[in-house]
DSSP file (Angstrom, degrees, kcal/mol; ACC not computed):
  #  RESIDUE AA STRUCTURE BP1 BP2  ACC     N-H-->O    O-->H-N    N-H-->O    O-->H-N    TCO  KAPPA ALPHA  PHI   PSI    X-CA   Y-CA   Z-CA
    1    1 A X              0   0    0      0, 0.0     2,-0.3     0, 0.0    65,-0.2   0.000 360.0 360.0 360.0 121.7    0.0    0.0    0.0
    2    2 A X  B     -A   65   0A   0     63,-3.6    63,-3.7    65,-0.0     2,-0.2  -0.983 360.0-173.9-124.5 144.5    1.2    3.4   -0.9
    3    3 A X        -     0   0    0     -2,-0.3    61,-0.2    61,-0.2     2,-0.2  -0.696   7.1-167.5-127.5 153.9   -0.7    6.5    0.4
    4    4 A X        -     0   0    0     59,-0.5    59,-1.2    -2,-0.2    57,-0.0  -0.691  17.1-141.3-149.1 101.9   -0.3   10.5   -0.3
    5    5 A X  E     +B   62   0A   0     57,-0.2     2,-0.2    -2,-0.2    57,-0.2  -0.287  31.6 178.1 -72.6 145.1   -1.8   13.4    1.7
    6    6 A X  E     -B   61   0A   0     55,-1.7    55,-0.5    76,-0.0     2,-0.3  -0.801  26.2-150.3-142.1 163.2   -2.8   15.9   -0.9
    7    7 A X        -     0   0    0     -2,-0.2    53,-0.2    74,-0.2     2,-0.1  -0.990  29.6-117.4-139.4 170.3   -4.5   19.1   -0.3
    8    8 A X        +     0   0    0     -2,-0.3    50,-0.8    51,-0.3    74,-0.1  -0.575  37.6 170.6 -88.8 150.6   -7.1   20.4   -3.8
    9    9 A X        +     0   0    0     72,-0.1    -1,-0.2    -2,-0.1     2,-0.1   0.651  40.8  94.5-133.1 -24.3   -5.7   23.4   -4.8
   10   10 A X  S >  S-     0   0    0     71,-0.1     3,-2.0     1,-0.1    47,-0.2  -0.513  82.5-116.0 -70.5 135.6   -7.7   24.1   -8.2
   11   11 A X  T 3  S+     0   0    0      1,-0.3    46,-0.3    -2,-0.1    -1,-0.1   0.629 106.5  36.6 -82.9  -0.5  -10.8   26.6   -7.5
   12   12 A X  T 3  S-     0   0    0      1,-0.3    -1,-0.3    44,-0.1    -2,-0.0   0.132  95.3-150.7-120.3  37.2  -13.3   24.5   -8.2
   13   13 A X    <   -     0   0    0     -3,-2.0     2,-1.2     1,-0.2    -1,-0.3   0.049  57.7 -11.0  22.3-139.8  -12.3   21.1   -7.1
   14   14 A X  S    S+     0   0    0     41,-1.5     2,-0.2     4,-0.1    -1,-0.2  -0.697  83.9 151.2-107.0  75.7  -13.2   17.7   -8.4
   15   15 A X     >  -     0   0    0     -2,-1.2     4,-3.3    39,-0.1     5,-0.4  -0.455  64.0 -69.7 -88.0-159.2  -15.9   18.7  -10.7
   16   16 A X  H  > S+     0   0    0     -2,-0.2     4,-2.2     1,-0.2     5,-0.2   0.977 128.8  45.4 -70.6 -56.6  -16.8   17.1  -13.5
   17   17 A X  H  > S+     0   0    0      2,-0.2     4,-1.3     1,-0.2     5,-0.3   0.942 121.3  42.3 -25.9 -78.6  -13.9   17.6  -16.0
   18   18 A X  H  > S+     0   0    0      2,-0.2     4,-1.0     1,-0.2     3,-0.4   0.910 112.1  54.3 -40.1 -43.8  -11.2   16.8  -13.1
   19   19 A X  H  X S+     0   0    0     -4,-3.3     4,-1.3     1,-0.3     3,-0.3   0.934 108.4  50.0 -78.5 -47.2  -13.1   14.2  -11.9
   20   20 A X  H  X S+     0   0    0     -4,-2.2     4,-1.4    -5,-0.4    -1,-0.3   0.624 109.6  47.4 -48.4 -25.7  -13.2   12.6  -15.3
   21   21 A X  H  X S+     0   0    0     -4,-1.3     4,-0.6    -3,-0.4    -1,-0.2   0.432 106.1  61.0 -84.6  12.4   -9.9   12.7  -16.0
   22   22 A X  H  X S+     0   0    0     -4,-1.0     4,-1.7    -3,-0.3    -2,-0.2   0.808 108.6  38.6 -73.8 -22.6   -9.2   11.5  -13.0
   23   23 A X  H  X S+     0   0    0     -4,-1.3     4,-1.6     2,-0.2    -3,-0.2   0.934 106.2  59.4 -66.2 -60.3  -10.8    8.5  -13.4
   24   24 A X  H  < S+     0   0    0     -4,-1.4     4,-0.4    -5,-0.2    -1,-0.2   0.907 108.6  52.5 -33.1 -48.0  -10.1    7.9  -16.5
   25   25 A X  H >< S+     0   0    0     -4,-0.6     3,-1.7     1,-0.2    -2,-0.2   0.825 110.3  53.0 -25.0 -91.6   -6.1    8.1  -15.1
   26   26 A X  H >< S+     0   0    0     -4,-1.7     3,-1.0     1,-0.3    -1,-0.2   0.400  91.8  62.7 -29.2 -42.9   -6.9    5.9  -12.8
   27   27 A X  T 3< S+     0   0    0     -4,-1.6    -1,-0.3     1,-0.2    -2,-0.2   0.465  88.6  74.7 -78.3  10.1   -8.3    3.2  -14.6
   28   28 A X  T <  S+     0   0    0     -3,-1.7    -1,-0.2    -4,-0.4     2,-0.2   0.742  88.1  80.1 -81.7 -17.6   -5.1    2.5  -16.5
   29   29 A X  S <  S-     0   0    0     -3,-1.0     4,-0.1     2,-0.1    41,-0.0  -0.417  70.0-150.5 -64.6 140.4   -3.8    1.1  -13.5
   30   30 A X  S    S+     0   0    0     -2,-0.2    -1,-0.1     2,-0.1    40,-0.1   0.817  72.3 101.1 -89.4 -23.9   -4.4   -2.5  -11.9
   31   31 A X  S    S-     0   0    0     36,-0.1     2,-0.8    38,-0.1    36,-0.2  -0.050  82.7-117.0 -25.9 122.0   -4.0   -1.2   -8.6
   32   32 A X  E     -C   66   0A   0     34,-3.1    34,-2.8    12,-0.0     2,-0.4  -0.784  43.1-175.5 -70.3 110.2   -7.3   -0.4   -6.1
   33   33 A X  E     -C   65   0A   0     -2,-0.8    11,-1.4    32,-0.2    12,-0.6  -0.911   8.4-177.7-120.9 152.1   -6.9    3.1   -5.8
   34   34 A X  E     -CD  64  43A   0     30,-1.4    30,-1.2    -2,-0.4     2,-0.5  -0.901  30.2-130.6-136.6 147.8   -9.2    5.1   -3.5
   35   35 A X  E     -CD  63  42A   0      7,-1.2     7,-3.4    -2,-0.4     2,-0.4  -0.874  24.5-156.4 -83.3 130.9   -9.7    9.0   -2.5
   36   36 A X  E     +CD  62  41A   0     26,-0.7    26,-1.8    -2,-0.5     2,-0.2  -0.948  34.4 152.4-101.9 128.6   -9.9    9.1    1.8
   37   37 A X  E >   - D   0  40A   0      3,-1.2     3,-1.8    -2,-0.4    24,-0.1  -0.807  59.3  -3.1-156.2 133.6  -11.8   12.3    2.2
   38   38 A X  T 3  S-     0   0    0     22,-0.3     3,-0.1     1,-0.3    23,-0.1   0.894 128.6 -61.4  74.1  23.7  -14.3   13.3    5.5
   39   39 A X  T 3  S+     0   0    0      1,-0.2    -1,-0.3     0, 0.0     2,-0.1   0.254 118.2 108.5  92.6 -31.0  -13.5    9.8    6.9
   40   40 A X  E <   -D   37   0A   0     -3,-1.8    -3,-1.2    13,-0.1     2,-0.8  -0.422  66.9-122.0 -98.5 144.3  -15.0    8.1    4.1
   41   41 A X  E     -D   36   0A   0     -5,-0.2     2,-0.8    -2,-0.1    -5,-0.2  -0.799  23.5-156.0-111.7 131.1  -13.1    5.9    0.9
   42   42 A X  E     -D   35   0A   0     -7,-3.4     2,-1.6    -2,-0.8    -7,-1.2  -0.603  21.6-127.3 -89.3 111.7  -13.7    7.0   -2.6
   43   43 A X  E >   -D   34   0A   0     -2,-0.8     3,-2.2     1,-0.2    -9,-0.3  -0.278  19.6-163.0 -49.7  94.5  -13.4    4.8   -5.3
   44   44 A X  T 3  S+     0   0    0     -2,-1.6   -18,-0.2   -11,-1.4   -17,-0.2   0.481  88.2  63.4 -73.9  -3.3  -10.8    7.0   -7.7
   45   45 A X  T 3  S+     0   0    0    -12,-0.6     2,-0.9    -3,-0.1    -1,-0.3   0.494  90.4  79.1 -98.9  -2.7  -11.9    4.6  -10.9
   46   46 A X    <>  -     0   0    0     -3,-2.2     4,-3.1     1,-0.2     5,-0.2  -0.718  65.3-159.1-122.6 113.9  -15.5    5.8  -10.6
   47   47 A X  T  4 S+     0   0    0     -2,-0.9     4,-0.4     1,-0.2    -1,-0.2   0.693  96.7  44.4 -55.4  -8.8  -16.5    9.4  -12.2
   48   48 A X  T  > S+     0   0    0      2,-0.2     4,-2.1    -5,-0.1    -1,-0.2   0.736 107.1  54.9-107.8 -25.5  -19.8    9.2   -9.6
   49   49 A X  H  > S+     0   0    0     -6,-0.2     4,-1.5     1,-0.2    -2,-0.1   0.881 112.5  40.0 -66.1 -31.2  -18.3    8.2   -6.9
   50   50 A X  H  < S+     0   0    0     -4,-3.1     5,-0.5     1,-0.2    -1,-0.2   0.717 116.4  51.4 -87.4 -12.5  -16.0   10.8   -6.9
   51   51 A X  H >4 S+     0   0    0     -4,-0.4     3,-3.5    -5,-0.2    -1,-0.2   0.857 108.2  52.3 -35.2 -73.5  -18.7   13.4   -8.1
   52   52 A X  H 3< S+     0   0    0     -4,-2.1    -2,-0.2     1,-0.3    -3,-0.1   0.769  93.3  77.6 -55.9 -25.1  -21.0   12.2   -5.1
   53   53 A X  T 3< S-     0   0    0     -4,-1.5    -1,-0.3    -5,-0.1    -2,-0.2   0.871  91.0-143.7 -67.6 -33.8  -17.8   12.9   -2.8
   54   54 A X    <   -     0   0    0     -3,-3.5     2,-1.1     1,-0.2    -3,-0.1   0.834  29.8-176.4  86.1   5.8  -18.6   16.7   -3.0
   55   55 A X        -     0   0    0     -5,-0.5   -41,-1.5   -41,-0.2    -1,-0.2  -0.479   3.7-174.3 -53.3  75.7  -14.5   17.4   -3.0
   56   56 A X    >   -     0   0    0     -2,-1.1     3,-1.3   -43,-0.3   -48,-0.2  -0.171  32.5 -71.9 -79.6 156.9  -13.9   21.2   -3.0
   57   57 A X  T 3  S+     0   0    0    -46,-0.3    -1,-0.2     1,-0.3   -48,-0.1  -0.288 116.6  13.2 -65.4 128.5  -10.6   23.5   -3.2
   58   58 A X  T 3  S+     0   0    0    -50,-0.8     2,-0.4     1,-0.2    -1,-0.3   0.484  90.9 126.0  79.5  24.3   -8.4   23.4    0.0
   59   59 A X    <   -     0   0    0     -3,-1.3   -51,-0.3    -4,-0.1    -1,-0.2  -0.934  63.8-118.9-119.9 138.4  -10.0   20.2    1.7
   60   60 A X        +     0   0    0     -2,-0.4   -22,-0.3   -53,-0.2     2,-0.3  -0.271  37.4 175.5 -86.3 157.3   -7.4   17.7    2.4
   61   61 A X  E     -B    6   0A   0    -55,-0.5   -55,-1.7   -24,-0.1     2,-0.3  -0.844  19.7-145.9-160.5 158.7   -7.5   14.4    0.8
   62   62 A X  E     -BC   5  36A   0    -26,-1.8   -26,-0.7    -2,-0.3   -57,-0.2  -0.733  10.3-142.3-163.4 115.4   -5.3   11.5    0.9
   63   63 A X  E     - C   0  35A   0    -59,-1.2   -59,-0.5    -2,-0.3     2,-0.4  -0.052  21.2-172.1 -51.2 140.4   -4.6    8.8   -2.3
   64   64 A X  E     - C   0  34A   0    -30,-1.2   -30,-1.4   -61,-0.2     2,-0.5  -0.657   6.5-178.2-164.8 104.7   -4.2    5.5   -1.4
   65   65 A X  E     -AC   2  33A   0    -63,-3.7   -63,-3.6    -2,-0.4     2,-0.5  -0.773  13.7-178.6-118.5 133.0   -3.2    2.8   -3.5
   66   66 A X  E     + C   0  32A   0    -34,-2.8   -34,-3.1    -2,-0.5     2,-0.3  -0.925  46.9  69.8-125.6 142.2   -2.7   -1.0   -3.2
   67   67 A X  S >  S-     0   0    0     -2,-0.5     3,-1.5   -36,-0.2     4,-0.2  -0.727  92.5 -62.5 146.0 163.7   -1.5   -3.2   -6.2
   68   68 A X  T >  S+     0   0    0     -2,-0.3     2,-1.0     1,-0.2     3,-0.5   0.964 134.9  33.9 -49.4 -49.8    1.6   -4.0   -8.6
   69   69 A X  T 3> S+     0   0    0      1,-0.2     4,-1.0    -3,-0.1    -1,-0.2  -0.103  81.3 128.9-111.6  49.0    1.6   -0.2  -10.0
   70   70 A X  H <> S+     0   0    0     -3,-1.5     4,-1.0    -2,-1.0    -5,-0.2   0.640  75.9  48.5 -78.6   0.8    0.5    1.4   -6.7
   71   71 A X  H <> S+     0   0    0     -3,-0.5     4,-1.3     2,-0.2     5,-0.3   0.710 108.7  50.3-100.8 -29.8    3.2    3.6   -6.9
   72   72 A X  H  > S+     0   0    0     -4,-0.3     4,-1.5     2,-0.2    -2,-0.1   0.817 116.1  48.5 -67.7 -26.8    2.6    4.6  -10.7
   73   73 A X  H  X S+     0   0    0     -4,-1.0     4,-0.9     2,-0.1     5,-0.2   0.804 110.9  41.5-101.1 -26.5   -0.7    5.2   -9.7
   74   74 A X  H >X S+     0   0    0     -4,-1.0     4,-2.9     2,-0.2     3,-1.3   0.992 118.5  53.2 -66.2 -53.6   -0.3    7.4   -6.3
   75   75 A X  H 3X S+     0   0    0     -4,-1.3     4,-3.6     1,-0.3     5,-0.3   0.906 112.0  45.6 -18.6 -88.3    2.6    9.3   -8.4
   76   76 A X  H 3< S+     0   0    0     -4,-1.5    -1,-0.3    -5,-0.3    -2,-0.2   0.528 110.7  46.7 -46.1 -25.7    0.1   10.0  -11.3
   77   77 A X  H XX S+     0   0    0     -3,-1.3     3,-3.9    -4,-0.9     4,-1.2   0.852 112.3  58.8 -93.4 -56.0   -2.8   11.1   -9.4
   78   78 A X  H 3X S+     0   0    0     -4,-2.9     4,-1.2     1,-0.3    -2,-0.2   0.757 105.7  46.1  21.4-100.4    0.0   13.4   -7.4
   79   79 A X  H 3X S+     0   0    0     -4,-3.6     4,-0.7     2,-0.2    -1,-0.3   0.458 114.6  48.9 -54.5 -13.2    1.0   15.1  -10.3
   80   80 A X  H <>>S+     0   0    0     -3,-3.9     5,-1.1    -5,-0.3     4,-0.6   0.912 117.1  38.2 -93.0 -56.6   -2.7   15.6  -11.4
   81   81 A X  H  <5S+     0   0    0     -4,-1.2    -2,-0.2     3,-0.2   -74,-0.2   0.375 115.2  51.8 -55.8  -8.4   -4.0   17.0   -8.0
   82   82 A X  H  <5S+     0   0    0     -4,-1.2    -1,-0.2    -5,-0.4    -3,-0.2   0.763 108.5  57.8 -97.4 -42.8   -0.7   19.3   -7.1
   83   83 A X  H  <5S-     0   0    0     -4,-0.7     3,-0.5    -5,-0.1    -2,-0.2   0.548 110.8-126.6 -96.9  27.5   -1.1   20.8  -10.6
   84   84 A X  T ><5 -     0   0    0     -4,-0.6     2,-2.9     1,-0.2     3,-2.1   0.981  58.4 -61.5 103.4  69.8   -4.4   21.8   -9.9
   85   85 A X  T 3 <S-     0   0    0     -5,-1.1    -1,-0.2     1,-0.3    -4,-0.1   0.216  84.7 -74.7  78.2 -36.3   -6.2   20.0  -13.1
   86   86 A X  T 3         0   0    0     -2,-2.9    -1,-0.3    -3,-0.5    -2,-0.2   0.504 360.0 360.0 101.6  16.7   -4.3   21.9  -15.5
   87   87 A X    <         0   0    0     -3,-2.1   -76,-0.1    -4,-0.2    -2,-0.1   0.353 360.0 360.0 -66.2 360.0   -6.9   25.0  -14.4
């Protein structure tokens, strides 16, 4: 398992654009990877889950991946959430 405290930095957080290509990311990977936000885990492979999550700019969040490319896949969501979407 590899894990990464994140905080959302783009001003409209995981709406639907981010959140779709986040998924999309995600789902090249074989790795379970999940958003931890509010207590709760978000699947990172599902564009509704991650919708439903309500994720907004500056609430802290933390990646969490288990699998053969959990590290490709914490890495890669990283680099998408630190550069704020491309926003």
């Amino acid at each position: 398992m590899v894990s990464k405290k994140l905080t959302i930095v783009n001003a409209q957080g995981f709406h639907m654009r981010p959140a779709s290509a986040f998924a999309t990311a995600m789902n090249k990977y074989a790795s379970d990877v999940v958003i931890r936000h509010n207590g709760s885990d978000v699947n990172a492979k599902s564009l509704m889950n991650i919708i439903a999550a309500c994720i907004k700019c500056g609430n802290e969040i933390e990646i969490v991946a288990t699998g053969a490319d959990e590290e490709a896949a914490v890495a890669e969501a990283a680099a998408m959430i630190e550069g704020g979407f491309g926003e």
